[in-house]
C-alpha positions as CSV (number, residue, x, y, z in Angstrom):
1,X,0.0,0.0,0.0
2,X,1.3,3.1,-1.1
3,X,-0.1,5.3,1.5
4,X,-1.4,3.6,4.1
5,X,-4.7,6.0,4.7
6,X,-5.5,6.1,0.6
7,X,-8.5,3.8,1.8
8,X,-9.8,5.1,5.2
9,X,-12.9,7.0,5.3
10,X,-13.5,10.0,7.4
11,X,-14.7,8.1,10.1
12,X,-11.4,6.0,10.5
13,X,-8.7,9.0,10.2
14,X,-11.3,10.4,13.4
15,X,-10.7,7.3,15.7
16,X,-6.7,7.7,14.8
17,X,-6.5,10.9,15.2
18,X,-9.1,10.4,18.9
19,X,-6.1,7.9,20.0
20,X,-3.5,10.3,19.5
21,X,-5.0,13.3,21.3
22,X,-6.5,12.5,24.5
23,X,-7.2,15.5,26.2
24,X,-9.4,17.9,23.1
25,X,-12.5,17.0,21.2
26,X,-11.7,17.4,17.9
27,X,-14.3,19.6,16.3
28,X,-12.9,19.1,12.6
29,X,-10.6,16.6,9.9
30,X,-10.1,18.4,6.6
31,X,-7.1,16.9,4.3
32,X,-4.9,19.8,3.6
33,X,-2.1,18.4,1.2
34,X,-1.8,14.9,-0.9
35,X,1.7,14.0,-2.2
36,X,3.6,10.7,-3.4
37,X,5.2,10.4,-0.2
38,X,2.7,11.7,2.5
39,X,-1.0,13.0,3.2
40,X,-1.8,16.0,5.5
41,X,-4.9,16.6,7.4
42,X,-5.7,19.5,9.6
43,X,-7.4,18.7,12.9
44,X,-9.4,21.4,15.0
45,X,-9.9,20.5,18.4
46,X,-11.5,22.3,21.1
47,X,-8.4,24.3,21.6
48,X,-5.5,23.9,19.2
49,X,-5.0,22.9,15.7
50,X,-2.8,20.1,14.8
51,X,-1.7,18.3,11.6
52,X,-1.7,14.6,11.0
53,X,0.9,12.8,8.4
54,X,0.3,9.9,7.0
55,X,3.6,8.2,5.4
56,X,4.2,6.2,2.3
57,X,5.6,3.0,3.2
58,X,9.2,3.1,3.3
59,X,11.5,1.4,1.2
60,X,13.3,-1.4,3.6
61,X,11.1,-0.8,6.3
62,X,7.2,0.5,6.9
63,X,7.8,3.0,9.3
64,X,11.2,4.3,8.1
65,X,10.0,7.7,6.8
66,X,8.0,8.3,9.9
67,X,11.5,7.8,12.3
68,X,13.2,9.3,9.8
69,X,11.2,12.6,10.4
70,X,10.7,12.2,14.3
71,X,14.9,11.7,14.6
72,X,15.1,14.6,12.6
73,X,12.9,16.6,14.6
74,X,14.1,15.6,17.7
75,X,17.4,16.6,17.4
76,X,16.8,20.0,15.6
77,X,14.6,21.1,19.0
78,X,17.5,19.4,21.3
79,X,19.8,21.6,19.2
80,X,18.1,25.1,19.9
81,X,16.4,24.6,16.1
82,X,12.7,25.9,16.7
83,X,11.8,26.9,12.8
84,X,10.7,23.3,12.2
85,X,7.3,21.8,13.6
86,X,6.8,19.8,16.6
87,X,5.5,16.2,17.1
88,X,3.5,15.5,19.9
89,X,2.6,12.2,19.1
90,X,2.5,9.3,16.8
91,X,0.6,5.9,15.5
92,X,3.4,2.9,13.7
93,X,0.3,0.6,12.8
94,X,-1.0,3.6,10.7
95,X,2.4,5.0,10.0
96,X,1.1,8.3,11.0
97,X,2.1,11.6,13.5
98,X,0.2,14.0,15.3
99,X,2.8,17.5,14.9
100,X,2.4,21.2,14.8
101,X,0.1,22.7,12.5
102,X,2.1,25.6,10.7
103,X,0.4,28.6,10.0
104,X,1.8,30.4,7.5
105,X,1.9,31.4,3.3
106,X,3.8,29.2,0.3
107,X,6.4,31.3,-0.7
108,X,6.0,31.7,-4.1
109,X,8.4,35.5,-4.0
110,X,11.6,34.9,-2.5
111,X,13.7,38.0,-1.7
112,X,17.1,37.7,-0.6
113,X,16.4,37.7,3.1
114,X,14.9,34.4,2.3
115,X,17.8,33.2,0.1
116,X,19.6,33.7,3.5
117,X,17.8,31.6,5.6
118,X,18.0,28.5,3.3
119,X,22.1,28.9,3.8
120,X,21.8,29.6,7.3
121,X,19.1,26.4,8.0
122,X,21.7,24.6,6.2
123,X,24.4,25.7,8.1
124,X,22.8,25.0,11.3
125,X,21.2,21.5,11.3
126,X,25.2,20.9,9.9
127,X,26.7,22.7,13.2
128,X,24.5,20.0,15.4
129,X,27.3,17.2,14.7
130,X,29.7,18.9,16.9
131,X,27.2,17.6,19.8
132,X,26.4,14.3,18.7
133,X,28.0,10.9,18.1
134,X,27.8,10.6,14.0
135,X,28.7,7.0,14.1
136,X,25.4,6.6,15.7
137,X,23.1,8.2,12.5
138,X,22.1,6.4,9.8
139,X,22.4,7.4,6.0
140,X,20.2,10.0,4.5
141,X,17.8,8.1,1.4
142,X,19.8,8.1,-1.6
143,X,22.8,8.9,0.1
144,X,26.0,9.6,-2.6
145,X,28.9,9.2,-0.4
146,X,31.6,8.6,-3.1
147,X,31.1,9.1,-7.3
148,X,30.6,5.3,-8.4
149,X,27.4,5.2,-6.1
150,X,26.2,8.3,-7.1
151,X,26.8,7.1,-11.0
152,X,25.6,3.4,-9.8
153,X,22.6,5.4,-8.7
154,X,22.0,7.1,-11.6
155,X,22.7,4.0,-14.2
156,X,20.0,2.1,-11.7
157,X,17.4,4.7,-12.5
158,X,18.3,4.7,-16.0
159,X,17.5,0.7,-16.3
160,X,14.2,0.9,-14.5
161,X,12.9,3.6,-16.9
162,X,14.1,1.5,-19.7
163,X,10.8,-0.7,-18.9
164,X,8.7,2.0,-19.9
165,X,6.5,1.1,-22.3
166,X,6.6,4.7,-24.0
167,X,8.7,5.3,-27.5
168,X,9.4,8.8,-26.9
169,X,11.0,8.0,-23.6
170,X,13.2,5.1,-24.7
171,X,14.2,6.9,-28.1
172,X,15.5,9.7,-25.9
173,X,17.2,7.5,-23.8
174,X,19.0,5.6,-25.9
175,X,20.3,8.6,-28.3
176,X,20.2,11.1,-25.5
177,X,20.3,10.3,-22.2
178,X,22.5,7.3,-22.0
179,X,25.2,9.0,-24.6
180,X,25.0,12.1,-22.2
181,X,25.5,10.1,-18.9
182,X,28.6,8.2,-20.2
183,X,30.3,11.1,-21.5
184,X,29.7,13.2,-18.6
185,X,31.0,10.3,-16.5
186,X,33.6,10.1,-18.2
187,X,35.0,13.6,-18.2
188,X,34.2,13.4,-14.4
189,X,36.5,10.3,-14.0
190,X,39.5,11.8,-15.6
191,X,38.9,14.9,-13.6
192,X,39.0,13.2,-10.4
193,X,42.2,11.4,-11.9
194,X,43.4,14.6,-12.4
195,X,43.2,15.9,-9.0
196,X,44.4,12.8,-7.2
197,X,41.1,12.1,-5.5
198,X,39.5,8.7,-5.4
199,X,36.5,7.4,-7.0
200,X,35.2,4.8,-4.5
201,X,35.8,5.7,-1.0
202,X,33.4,7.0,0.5
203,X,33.8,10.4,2.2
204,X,35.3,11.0,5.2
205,X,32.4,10.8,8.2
206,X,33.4,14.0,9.7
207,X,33.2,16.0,6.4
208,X,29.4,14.6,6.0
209,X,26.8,16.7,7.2
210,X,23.6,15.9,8.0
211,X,21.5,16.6,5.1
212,X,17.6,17.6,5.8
213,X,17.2,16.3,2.0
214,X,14.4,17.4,-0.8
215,X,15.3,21.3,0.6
216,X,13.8,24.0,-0.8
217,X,10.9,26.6,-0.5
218,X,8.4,23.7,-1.5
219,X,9.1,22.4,2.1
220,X,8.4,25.4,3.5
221,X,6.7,28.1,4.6
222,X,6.3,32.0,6.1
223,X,4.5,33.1,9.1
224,X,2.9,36.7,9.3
225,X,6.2,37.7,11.4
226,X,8.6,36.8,8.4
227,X,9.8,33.9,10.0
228,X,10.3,31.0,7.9
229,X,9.4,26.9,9.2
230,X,11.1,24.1,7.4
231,X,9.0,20.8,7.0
232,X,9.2,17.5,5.4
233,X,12.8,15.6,6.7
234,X,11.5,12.3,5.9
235,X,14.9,11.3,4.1
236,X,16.8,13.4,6.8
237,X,20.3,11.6,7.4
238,X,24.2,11.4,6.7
239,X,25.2,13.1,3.2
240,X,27.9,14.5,1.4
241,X,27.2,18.1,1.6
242,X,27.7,18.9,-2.4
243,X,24.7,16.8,-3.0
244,X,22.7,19.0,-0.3
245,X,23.9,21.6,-2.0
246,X,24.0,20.6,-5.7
247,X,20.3,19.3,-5.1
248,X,19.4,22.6,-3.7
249,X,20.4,24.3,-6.3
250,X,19.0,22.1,-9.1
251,X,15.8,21.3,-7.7
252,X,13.2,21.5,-10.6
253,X,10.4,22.3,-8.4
254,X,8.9,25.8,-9.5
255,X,9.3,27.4,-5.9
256,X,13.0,26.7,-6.7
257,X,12.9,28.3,-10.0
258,X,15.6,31.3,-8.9
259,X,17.9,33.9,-10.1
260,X,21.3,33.4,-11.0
261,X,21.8,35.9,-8.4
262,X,20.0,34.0,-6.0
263,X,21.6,31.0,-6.4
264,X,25.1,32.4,-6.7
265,X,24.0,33.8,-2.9
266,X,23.2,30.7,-1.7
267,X,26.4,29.3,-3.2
268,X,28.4,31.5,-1.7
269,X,27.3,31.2,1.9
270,X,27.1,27.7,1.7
271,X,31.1,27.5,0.0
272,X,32.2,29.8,2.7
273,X,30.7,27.4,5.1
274,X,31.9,24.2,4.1
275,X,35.6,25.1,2.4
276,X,37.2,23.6,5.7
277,X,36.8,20.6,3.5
278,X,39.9,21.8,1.1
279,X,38.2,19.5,-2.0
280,X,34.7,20.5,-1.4
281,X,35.1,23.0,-4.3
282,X,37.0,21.1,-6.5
283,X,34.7,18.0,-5.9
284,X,31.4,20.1,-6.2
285,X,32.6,21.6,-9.6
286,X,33.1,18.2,-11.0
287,X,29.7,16.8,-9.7
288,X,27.3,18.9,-10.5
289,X,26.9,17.6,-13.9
290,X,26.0,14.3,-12.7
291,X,23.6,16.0,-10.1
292,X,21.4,17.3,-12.5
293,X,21.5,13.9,-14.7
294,X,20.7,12.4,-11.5
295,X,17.6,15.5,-11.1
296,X,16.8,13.9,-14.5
297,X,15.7,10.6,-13.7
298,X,14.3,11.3,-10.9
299,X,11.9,14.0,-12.9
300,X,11.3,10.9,-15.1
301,X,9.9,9.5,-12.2
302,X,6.4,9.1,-13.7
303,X,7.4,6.7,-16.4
304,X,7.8,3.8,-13.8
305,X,4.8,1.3,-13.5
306,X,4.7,1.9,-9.7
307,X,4.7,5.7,-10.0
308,X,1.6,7.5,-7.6
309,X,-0.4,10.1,-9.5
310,X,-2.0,11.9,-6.7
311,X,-5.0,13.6,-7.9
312,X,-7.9,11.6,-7.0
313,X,-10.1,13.7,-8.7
314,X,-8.4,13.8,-12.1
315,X,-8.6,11.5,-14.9
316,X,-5.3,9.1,-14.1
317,X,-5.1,8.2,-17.7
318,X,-5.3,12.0,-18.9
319,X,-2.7,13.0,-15.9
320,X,-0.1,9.9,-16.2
321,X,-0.1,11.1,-20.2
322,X,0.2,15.4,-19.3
323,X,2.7,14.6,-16.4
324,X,4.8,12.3,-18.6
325,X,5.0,14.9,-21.6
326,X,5.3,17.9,-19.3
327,X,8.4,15.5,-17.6
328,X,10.0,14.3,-20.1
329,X,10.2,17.7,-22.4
330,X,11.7,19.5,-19.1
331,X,14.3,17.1,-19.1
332,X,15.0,17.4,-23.2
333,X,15.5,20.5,-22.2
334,X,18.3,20.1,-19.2
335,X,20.1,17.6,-21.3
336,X,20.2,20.0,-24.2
337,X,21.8,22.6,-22.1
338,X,24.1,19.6,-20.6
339,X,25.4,18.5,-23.5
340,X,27.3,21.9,-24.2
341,X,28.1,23.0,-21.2
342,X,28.4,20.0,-18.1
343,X,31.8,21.4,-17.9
344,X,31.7,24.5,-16.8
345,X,30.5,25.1,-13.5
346,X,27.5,27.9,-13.2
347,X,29.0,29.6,-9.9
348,X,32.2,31.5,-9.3
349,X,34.0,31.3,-6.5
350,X,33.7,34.7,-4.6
């Protein structure tokens, strides 16, 4: 089961949500946001408002998007890091938590003050591993610790779209996409060989950070005082920080779609942050192409036979066949711009 209240009736997400608050009659369940990976409702009670999370089953285990998030979230408030929600309670049989209800706007006009506190919520969720035992944390999902798993990653993704049953997509696989990956695999290769760094090993634990994954002003939003609260860390884990960053920056969601400008800003802060690693430059130079290859596949998503369409209302036949043209022409377009320039790196360093 994809998500594991797709089924229940409004009756049944009451009695879950009655055995996780004890003490308030709720007055009111409204769902307030449907994704692949979770479903939101908003519960009124008598004298608070909550939200309730239902999780997509995880990939080894069925709760391990739930403890992902509550980890997180527990060690951002036991860190003195307050601008992310709460959780006050929570169900594993239903894969579900109770947490704080975030009252605020999508921010759909970024200004730089904004740009700022992506760096800085970065920056500080990084600084809690000089309290904590990293040995003890797990990997983030879809951790790229070394370049053959992050190109192992990306070949994996490549062979599962290859059972697609669409033309288009496998035509622009095999003359585009595949070419595009081995070449820019390539150049990466001898640039590592170039600069005497290693291929396989992983990196070293203490230059990992702890990466709140899937970052971005789609996981967020702004209160009427300005101040901005981070959600979503269901993937939250150990990471090398140029993925964080690179994914950051080449997220294709449209909240993400920034300025040059912007992005060289959050570049910057985050370069000036994390240079005590003396090849993070060099290393996040020579990534980045593969990053946004990676992006690609991901964005392709919707081309797998398992893929959620999450519009209950819509005709799935109509949205699998807009989503997959919409998809697959935003990637034509990445790899065009790829192809001619994977080399040279967007951002100079300041």
């Amino acid at each position: 089961m994809s998500l594991v209240d797709t089924n229940k009736n409004d009756r049944s997400i009451y009695t879950i949500a009655e055995g996780l608050i004890n003490s308030s009659k709720i007055r009111a369940v409204s769902l307030s946001g449907s994704g692949a990976n979770s479903r939101i409702y908003r519960l009124e009670t008598s004298d608070n408002v909550y939200a309730l999370k239902f999780y997509r089953e995880g990939k080894k285990h069925f709760n391990d998007r739930l403890k992902s998030e509550q980890r997180a979230l527990k060690l951002f408030h036991e860190n003195g890091i307050f601008n992310v929600p709460q959780i006050y309670n929570f169900d594993l049989k239903n894969n579900c938590v109770l947490m704080e209800w975030v009252n605020g706007e999508i921010i759909s006009n970024s200004d730089s003050v904004d740009i700022d506190c992506l760096s800085e919520f970065i920056i500080s969720v990084d600084r809690v591993k000089n309290s904590i035992n990293l040995e003890s944390h797990i990997e983030a999902d879809g951790a790229c610790l070394s370049v053959s798993e992050l190109m192992s990653q990306i070949k994996n993704r490549i062979d599962k779209l290859e059972s697609s049953d669409s033309v288009e997509l496998l035509n622009f696989i095999q003359h585009d996409l595949s070419p595009l990956f081995e070449e820019v695999s390539s150049w990466v290769c001898d640039y590592y060989t170039n600069h005497s760094m290693s291929l396989n090993d992983n990196l070293d634990i203490e230059l990992q950070t702890l990466s709140v994954v899937d970052f971005g002003f789609h996981n967020a939003m702004k209160k009427n005082n300005g101040d901005i609260i981070f959600i979503d860390f269901e993937f939250f884990g150990l990471d090398d920080p140029v993925k964080l960053v690179s994914d950051t920056l080449l997220h294709p969601h449209p909240l993400m779609n920034l300025s040059h400008e912007f992005r060289q800003n959050f570049f910057d802060k985050t370069l000036d942050y994390f240079n005590k690693d003396d090849q993070y430059y060099t290393r996040v130079k020579a990534l980045y192409p593969l990053y946004a290859l990676r992006w690609c596949t991901i964005m392709l998503n919707s081309f797998l036979p398992n893929y959620v369409f999450v519009d209950p209302n819509s005709n799935q036949a109509d949205l699998k066949r807009i989503t997959q043209d919409k998809k697959l022409s935003d990637v034509k377009t990445i790899a065009l711009s790829l192809r001619s320039n994977y080399n040279k790196f967007p951002f100079e360093e300041q």
